[in-house]
C-alpha positions in Angstrom: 0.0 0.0 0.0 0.9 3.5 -0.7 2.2 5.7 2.2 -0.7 8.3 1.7 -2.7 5.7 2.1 -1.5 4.5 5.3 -1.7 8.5 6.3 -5.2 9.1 5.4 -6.4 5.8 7.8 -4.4 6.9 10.6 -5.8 10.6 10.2 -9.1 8.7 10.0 -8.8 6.6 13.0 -6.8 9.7 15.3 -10.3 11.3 14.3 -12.7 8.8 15.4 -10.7 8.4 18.7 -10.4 11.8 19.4 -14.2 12.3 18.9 -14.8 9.1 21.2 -12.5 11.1 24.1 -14.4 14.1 23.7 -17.8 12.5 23.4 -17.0 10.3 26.9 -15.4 14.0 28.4 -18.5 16.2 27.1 -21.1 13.4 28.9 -19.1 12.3 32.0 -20.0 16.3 32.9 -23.1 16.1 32.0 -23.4 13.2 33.8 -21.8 14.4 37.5 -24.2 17.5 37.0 -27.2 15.7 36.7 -26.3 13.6 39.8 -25.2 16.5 42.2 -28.9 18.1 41.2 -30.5 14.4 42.1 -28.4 14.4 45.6 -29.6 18.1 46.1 -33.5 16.9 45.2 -32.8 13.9 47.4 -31.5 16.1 50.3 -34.5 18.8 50.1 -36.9 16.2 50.2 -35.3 14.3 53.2 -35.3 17.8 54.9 -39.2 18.4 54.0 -40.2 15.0 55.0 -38.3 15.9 58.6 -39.7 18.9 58.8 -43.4 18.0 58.4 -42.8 14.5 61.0 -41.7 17.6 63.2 -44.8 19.6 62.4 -47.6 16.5 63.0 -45.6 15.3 65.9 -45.9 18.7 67.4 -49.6 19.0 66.7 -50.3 15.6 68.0 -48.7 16.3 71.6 -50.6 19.7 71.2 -53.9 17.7 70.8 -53.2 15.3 73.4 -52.7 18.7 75.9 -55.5 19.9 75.0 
């Protein structure tokens, strides 16, 4: 086979692996952003739920005073 011929495959396959690295770089981000807004859901919910066990706890004992 011709040299130029060998050049324009590696050129080819430099591309398609360079494309593959910044395909897997440009969703891994994505990827950790999405999970740090899940945690941060996850975490205000937790916090909510807490909150309103708090809330009909207090109202039950207030009940029961009453």
């Amino acid at each position: 086979m011709k040299m130029s011929y060998w050049a324009l495959i590696l050129t080819f396959i430099a591309c398609v692996a360079g494309g593959l690295v910044w395909s897997a770089n440009h969703y891994h981000g994505k990827f950790l952003e999405e999970q740090k807004r899940a945690d941060a859901a996850e975490q205000r919910a937790d916090s909510t739920e807490a909150i309103t066990e708090n809330v009909l706890r207090t109202m039950a004992i207030t009940n029961i005073i009453q």
